[in-house]
Every structure is written in structure tokens, then in C-alpha cells.
Z-matrix of the N, CA and C atoms (Angstrom, degrees):
N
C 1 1.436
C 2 1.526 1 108.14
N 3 1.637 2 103.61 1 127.79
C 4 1.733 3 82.94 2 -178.01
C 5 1.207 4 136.06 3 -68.03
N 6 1.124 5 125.45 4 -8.80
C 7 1.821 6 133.88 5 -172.81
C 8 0.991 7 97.15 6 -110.78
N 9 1.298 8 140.18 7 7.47
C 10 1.593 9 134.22 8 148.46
C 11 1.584 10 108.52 9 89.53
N 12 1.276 11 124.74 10 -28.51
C 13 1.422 12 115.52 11 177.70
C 14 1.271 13 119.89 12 -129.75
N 15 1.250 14 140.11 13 168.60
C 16 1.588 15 157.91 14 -171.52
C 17 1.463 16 123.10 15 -113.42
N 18 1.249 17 80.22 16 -21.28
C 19 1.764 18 99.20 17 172.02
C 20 1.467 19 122.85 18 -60.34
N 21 1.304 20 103.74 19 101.24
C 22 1.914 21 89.57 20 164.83
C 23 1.715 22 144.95 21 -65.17
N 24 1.734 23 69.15 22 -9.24
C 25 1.952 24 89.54 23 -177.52
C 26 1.903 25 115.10 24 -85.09
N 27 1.653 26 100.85 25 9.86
C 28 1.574 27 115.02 26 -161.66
C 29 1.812 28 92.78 27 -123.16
N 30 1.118 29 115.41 28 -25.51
C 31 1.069 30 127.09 29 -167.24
C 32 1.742 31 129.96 30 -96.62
N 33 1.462 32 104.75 31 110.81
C 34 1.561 33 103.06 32 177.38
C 35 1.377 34 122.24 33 -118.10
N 36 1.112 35 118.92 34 158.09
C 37 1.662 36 113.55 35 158.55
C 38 1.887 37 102.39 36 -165.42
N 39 1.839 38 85.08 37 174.77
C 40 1.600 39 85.16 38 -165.79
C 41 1.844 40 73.83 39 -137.56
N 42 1.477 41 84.27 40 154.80
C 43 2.153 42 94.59 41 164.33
C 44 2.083 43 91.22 42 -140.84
N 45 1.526 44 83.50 43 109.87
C 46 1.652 45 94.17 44 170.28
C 47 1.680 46 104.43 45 71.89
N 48 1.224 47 106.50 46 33.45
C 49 2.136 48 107.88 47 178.68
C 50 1.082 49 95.47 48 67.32
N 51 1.153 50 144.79 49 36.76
C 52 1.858 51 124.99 50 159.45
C 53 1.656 52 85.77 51 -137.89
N 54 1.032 53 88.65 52 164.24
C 55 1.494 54 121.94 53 -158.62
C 56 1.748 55 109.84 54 -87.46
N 57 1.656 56 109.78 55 133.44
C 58 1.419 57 114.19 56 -162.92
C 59 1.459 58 88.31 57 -134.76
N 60 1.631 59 107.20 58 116.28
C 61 1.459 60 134.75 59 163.86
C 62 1.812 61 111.17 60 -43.97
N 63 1.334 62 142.56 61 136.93
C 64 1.305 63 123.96 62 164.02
C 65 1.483 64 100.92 63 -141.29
N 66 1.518 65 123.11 64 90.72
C 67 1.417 66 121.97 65 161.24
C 68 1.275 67 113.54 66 -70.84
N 69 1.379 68 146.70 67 108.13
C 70 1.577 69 153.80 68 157.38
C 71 1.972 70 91.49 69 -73.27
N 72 1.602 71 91.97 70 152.25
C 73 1.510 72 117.51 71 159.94
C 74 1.552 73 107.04 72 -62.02
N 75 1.316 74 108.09 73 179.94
C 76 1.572 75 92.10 74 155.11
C 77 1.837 76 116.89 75 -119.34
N 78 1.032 77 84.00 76 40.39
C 79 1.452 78 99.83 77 178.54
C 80 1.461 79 125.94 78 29.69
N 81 1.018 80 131.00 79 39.22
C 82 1.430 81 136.61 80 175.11
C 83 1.962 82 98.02 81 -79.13
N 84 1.429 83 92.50 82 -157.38
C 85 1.891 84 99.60 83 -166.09
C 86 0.842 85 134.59 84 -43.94
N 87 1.494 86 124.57 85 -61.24
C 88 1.358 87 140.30 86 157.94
C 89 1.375 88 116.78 87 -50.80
N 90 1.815 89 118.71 88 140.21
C 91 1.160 90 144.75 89 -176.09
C 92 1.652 91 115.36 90 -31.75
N 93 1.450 92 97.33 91 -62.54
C 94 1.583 93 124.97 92 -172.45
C 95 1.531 94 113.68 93 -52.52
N 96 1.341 95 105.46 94 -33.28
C 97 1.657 96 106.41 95 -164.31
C 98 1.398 97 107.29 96 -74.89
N 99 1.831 98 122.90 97 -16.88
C 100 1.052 99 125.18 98 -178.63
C 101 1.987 100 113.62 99 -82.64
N 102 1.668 101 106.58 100 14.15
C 103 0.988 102 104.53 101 -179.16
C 104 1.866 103 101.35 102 -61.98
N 105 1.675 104 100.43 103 179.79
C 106 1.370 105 120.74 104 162.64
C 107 1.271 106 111.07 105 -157.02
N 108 1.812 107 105.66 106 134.80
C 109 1.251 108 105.89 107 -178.07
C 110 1.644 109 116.41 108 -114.02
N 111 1.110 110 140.62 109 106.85
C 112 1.738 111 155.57 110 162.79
C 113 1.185 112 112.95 111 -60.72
N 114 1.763 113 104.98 112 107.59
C 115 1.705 114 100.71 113 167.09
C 116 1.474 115 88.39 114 -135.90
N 117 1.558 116 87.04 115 135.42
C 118 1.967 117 105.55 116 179.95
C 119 1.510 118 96.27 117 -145.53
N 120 1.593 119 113.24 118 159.69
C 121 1.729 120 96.95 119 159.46
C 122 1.558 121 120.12 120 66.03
N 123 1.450 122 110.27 121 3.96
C 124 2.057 123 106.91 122 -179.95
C 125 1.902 124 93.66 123 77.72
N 126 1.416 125 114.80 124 -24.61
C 127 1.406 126 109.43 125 171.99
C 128 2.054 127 122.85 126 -80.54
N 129 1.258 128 111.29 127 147.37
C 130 1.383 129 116.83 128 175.22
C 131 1.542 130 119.05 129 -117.53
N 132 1.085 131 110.12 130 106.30
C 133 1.694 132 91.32 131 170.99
C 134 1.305 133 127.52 132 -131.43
N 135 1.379 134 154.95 133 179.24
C 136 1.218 135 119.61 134 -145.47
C 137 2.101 136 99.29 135 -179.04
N 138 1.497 137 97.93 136 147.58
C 139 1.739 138 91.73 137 -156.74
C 140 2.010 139 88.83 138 -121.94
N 141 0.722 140 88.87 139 150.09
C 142 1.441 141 105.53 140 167.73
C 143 1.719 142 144.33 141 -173.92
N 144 1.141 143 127.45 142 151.31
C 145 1.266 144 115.85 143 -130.69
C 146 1.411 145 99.42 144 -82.29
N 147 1.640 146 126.05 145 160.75
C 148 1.358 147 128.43 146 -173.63
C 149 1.811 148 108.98 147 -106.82
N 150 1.718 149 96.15 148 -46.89
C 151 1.162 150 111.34 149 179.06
C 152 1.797 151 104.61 150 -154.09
N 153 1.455 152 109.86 151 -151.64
C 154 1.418 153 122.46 152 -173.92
C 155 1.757 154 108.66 153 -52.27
N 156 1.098 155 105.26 154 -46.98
C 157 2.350 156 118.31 155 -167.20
C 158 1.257 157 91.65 156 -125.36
N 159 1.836 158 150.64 157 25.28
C 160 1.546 159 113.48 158 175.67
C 161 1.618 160 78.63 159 -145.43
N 162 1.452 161 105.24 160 157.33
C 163 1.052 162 126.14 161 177.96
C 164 1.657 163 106.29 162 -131.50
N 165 1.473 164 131.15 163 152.00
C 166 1.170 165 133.17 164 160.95
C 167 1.435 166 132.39 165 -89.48
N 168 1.021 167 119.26 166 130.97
C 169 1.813 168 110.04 167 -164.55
C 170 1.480 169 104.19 168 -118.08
N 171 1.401 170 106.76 169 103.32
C 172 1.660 171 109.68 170 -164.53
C 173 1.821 172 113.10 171 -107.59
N 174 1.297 173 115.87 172 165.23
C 175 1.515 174 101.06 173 -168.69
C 176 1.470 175 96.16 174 -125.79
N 177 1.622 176 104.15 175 95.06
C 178 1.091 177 104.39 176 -136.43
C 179 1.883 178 117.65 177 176.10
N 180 1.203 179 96.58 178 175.94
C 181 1.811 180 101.38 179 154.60
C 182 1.379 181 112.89 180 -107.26
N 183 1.221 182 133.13 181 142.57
C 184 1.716 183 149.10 182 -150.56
C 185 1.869 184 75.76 183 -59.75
N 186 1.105 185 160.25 184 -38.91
C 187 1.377 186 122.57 185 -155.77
C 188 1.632 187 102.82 186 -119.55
N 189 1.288 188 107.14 187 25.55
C 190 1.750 189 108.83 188 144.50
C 191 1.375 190 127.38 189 -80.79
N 192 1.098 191 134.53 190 77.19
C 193 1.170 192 121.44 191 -133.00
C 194 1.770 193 81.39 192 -115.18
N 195 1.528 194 134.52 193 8.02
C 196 1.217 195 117.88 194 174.68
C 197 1.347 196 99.44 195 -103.12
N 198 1.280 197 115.59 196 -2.00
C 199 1.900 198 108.66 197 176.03
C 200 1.929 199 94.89 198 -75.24
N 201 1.121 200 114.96 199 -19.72
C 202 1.521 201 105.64 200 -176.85
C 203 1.714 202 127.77 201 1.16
N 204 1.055 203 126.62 202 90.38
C 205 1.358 204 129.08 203 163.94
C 206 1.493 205 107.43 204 -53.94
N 207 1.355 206 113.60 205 -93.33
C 208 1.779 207 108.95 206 175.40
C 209 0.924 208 110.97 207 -139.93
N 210 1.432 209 130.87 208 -178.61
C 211 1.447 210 135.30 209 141.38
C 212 1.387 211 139.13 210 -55.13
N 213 0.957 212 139.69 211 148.68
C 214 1.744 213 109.51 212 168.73
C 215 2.214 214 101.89 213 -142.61
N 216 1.243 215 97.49 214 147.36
C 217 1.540 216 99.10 215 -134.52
C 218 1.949 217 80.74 216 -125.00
N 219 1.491 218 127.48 217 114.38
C 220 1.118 219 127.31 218 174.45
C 221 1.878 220 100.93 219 -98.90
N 222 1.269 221 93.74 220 130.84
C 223 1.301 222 130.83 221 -163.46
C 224 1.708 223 107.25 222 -105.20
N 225 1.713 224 124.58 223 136.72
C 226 1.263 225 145.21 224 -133.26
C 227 1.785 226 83.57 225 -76.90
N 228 1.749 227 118.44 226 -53.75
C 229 1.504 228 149.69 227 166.59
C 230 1.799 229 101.85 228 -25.73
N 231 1.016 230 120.22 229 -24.61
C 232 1.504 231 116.85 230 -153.08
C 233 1.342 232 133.72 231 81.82
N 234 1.334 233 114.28 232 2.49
C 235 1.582 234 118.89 233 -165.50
C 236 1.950 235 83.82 234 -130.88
N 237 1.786 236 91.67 235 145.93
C 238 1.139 237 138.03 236 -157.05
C 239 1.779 238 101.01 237 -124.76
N 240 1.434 239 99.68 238 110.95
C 241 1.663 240 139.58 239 -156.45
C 242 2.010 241 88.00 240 -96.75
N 243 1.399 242 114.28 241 136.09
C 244 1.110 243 132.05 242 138.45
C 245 0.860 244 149.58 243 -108.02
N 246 1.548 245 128.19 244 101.27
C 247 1.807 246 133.13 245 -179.43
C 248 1.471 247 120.53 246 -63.02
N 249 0.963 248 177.50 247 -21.56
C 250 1.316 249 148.46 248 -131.59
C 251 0.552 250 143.48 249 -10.34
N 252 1.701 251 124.33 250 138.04
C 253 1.375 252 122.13 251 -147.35
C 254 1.592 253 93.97 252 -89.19
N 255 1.335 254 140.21 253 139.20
C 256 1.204 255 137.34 254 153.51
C 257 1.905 256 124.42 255 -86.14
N 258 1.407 257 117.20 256 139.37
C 259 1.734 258 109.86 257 160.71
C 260 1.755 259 99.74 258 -14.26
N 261 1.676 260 89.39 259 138.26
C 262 1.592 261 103.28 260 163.35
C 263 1.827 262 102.45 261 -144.31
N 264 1.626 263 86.94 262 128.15
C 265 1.211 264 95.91 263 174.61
C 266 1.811 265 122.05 264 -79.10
N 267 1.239 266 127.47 265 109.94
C 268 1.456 267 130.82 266 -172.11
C 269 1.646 268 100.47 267 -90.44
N 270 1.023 269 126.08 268 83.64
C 271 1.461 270 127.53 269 164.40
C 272 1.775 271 134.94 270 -42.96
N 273 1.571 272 98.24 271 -25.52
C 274 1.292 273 92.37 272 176.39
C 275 1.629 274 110.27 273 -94.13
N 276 1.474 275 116.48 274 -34.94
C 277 1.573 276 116.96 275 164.01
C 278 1.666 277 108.86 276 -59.30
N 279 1.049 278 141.99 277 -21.28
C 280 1.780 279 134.24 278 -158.13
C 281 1.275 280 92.36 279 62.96
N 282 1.099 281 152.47 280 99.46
C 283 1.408 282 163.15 281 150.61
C 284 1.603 283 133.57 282 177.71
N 285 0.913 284 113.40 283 174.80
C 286 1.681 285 116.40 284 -163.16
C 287 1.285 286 94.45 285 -176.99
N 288 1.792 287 71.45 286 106.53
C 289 1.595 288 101.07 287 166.03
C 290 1.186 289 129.86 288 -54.67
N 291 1.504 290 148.30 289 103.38
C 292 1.382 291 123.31 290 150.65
C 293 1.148 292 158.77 291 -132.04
N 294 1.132 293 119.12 292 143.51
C 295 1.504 294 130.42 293 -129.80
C 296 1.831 295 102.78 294 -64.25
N 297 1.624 296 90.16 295 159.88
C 298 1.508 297 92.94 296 -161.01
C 299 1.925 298 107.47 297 -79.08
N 300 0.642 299 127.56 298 -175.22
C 301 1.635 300 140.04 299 -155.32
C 302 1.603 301 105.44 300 -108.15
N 303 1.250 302 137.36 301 80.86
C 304 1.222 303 115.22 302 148.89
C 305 1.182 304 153.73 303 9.36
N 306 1.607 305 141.53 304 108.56
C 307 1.385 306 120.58 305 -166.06
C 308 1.896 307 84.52 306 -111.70
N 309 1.337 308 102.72 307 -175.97
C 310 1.711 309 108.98 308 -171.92
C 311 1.377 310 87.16 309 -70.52
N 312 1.509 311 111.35 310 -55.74
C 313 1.786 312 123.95 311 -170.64
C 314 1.643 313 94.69 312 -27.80
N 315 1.611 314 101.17 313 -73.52
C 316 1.439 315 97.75 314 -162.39
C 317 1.559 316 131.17 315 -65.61
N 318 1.722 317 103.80 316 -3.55
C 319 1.684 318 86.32 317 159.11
C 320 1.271 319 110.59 318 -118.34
N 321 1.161 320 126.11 319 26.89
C 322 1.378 321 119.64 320 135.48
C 323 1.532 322 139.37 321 -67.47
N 324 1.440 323 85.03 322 -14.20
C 325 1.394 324 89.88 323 173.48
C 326 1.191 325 92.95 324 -103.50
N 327 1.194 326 141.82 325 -83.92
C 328 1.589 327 126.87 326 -169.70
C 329 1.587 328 125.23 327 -20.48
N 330 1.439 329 115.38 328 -14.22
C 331 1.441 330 114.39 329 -177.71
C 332 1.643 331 100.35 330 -104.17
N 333 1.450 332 120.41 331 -16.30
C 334 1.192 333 132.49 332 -177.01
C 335 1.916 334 100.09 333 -79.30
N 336 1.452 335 112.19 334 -66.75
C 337 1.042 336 101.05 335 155.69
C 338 1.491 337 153.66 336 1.92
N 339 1.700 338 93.39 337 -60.07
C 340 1.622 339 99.99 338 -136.00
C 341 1.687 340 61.58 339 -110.53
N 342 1.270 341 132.59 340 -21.40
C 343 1.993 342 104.27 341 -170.94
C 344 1.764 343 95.66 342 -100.37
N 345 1.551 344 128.33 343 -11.42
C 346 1.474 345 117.22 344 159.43
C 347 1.746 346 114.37 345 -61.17
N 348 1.367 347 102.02 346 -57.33
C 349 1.470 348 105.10 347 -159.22
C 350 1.813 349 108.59 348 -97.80
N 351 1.425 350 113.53 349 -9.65
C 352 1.668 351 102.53 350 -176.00
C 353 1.629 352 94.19 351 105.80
N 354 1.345 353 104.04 352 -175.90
C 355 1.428 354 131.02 353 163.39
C 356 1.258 355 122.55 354 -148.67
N 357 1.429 356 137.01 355 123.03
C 358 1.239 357 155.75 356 162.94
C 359 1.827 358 109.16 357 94.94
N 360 1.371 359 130.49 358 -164.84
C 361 0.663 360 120.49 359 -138.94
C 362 1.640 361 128.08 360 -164.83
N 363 1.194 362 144.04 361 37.83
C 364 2.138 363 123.51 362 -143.31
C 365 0.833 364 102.67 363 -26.49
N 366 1.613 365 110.78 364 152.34
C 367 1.182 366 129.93 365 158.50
C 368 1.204 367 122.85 366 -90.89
N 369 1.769 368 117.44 367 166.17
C 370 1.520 369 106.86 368 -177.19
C 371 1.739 370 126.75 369 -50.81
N 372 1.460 371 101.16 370 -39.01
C 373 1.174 372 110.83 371 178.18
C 374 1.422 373 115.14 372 -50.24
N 375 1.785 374 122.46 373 -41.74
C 376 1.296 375 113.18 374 164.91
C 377 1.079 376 146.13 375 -50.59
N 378 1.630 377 99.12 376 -53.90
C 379 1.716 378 114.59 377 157.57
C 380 1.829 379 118.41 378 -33.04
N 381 1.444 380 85.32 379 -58.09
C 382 1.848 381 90.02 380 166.49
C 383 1.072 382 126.27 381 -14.31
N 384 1.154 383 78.74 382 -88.10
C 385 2.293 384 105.96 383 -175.93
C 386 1.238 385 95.04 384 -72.95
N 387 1.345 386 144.48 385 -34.41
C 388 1.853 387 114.35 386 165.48
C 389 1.475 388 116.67 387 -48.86
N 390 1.208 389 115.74 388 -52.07
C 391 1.053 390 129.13 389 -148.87
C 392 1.935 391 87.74 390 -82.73
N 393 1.800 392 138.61 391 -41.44
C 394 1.172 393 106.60 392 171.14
C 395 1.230 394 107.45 393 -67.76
N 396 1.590 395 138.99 394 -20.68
C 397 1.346 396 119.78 395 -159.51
C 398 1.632 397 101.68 396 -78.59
N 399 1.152 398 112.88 397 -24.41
C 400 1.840 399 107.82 398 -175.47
C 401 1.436 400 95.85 399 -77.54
N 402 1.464 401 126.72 400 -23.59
C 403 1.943 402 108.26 401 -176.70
C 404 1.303 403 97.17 402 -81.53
N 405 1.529 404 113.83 403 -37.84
C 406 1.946 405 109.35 404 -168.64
C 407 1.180 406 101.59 405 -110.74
N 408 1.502 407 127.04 406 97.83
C 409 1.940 408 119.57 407 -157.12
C 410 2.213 409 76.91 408 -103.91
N 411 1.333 410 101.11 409 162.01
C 412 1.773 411 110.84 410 -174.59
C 413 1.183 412 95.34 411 -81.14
């Protein structure tokens, strides 16, 4: 992890001299623990992993996952890619979702984020099969 700790009790930051909340998971095995939660501004928003390099950046608590801001996608180069989420049409509800609006604040923090803590994550299922392939190697 690049900032070396998980701890929120080690951890500060400010956006514009006021004060920015940073709950981290504590990142052990499972997917979820690598969440993070951001409250600045009366606002919360919060990143969590999708797969191996992308993380989700939600405006929100980690299981709003239709407030979706974007993806953010860590790259082999060192530099960290942003998707946006675009309108999605849901055909079986009649509706279309769309996604909430960006403020500058909030991708400053999402880029702040994603180069403190990484992006994305293995899943259990990986660990799995590493872990039989190192007892039963071919």
C-alpha cells in the first residue's frame, strides 16, 4: 500500500484547509475490506475494488453502486486511467440511471485516493486457486 498504513487514526488530510475524513478497510483477504470511505463537506464518498487494477468511486456508501461516479483503472506505466460512468438504460425497470455529476472537490479526491491507496484488488476466488496451485504445483 503506498502510504504504508490502514489506520485511520495515522491518517490526515485537508481539501481547501478544512478537514477530510479517511476511513480505509483494513485490507486483509477478502475484497470488501479494501473498501474506503471519504467524508468532507457534510458529503461521503467512497472507492472500492471491482477487480485486480479498477476500483469504483461511488457518491455514496460502498453499496450504492448506482450513484457510480467512475471507474478508475491502475495501469502497468504507473498512471491511473478514468472511466465515467455514463446514463444506463435498465429496460426491465423503465428507467435510466444517471450517474451523478462530479464536483472538482470530488476528483481530487478520487485521484488522491487511488495514488495513496492503489486501485482494485484479488478476489477470494483467486487467493483460492493460488493457494491450491502452490499445494498441487503441475
Amino acid at each position: 500500500m503506498p502510504i504504508g498504513t490502514r489506520d485511520e487514526n495515522f491518517l490526515t488530510a485537508d481539501l481547501a484547509g478544512e478537514p477530510v475524513a479517511i476511513h480505509p478497510g483494513s485490507g486483509r483477504i477478502v475484497r470488501r475490506t479494501y473498501r474506503i470511505v471519504v467524508e468532507y463537506r457534510s458529503r461521503t464518498v467512497s472507492f472500492g475494488p471491482k477487480d485486480l487494477t479498477t476500483c469504483r468511486f461511488v457518491d455514496g456508501s460502498p453499496q450504492e453502486i448506482e450513484k457510480q461516479f467512475c471507474l478508475l483503472t491502475a495501469y502497468t506505466d504507473g498512471s491511473v486511467g478514468i472511466e465515467w460512468a455514463l446514463p444506463v438504460r435498465i429496460s426491465v425497470l423503465k428507467r435510466t440511471v444517471i450517474p451523478p455529476e462530479p464536483t472538482g472537490e470530488d476528483i481530487l479526491i478520487a485521484c488522491g485516493v487511488a495514488a495513496a491507496f492503489g486501485t482494485g484488488s484479488l478476489s477470494l476466488t483467486s487467493i483460492a486457486m493460488g493457494l491450491v496451485s502452490s499445494v498441487f504445483p503441475t
